[in-house]
Each structure stands twice: as C-alpha cells, then as structure tokens.
N, C-alpha and C positions, 0 to 999 in steps of 0.2 A: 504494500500500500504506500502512497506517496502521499507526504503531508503537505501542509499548505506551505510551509517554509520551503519546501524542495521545489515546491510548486512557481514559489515566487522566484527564487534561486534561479530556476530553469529559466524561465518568459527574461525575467529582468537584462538579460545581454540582447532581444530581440531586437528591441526601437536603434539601440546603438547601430547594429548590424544594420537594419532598415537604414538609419541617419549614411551610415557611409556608402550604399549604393544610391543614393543622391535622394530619398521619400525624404519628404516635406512635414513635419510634426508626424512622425509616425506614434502610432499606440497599439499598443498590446495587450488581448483580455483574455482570459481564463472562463469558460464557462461549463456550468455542469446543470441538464434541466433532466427533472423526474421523468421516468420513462421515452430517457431519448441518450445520447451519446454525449462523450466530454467533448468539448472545442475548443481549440484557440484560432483566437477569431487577430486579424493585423489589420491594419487603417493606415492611409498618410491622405496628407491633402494632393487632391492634383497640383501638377505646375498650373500657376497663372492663375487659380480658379480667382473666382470674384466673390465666393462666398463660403465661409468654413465647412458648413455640408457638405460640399462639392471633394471628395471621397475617393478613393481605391481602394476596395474591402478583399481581404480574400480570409477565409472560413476551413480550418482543418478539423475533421471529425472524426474522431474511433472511438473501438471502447475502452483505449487504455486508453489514460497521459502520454506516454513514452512513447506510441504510436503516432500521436497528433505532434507532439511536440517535434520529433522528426523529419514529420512532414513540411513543418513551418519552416525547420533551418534547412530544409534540402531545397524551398524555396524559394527562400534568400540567396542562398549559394549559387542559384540559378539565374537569381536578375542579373542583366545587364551590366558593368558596371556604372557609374554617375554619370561618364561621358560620352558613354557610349547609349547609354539610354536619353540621352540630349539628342545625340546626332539622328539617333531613330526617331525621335516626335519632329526633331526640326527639317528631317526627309515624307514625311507622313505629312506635316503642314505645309511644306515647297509641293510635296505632290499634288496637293490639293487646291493648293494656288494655280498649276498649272491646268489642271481640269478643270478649273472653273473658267480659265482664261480662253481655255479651247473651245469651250460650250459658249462663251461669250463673242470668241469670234474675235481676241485681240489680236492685234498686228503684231503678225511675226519679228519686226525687228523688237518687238517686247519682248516676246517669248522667247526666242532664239538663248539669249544669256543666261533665262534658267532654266532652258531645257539643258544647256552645259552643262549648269552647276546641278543641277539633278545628276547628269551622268559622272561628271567628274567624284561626287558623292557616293552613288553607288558602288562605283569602281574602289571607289577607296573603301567602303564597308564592308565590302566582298572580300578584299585581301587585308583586311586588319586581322590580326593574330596577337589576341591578347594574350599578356603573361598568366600564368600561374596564378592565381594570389591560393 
C-alpha cells in the first residue's frame, strides 16, 4: 500500500519536469473516486492563451499508483523538448497562415517567402537529432 506521503513524494518532481519541457504553470493532482480507478491527472496553460482556463489536460488511470504514476513520467519523457515544441506550434501556425493565404487568393510574391520558410523549417525539423537528455 502506498501512503499519502509516498504519494506526495512521487507527483511533487512532476510540475518541475512539466516546467522544463517548456508547460506554462503546470499542476499536478492525485485522484482516487469510489468505485472507479486512481489518476493522476497534469495541467499547464497553453502558450498565448488569453485566459487561465485555457488548459492542456492529460488524465493517467489504473488500479494501482505505480501504474499511473508511470504512465505520467513516461509522458513527460516523451514531450518534445521546450524548443523544439516552439518550433512545432510556430510550423503549425506558418502553416496555417499559408492556407489561409491560398484560400484567400494572396499574391504570390506574398506567399513565395513563407512558402521558403515553411520549407526551409521542415527540412530542418526532419534532420534535427536531439541529444540524449
């Protein structure tokens, strides 16, 4: 059986780990409901949001502790790193800048320089080879 101190013990490195893959006020909860499963449940704020609700939730559930908790740091271990998870929303937001330009019918000498820098991006996301951590 695992007590609450082990409990707090375990979670309490979470938010750190979240802070250094680049999450935004991340939090970490412990939960246990009557005839249902234990969770730990993670939070940060989006980049940018305009209002604290504005959230990225993800929810690990078993019937042990040791199983969910598991779960949570295998991923963490898995996000992105901080800058590398930048370049991905700032490729995702160019991308959609240019699909909106094309549906709109902008002149090409607009487009032309971030359809580059789109590609120049990609090319470089494709053969980024992160270290180790």
């Amino acid at each position: 059986m695992t007590t609450i101190d082990e409990i707090y013990t375990a979670i309490n490195p979470l938010p750190a780990m979240l802070s250094a893959k680049g999450k935004i006020k991340p939090e970490v909860m412990f939960q246990i409901e009557a005839n249902a499963r234990i969770a730990i449940i993670m939070c940060w704020e989006k980049r940018y949001a305009s209002y604290s609700y504005e959230r990225e939730w993800k929810t690990f559930s078993a019937d042990k502790f040791e199983q969910a908790l598991a779960e949570a740091v295998d991923c963490i271990a898995k996000l992105p790193s901080a800058e590398q998870a930048k370049l991905q929303e700032f490729m995702g937001k160019l991308g959609e800048l240019i699909d909106h330009g094309k549906e709109d019918g902008i002149a090409v000498d607009y487009m032309n320089p971030l359809l580059d820098t789109m590609k120049r991006l990609s090319e470089n996301a494709l053969t980024h080879q992160p270290s180790a951590a």
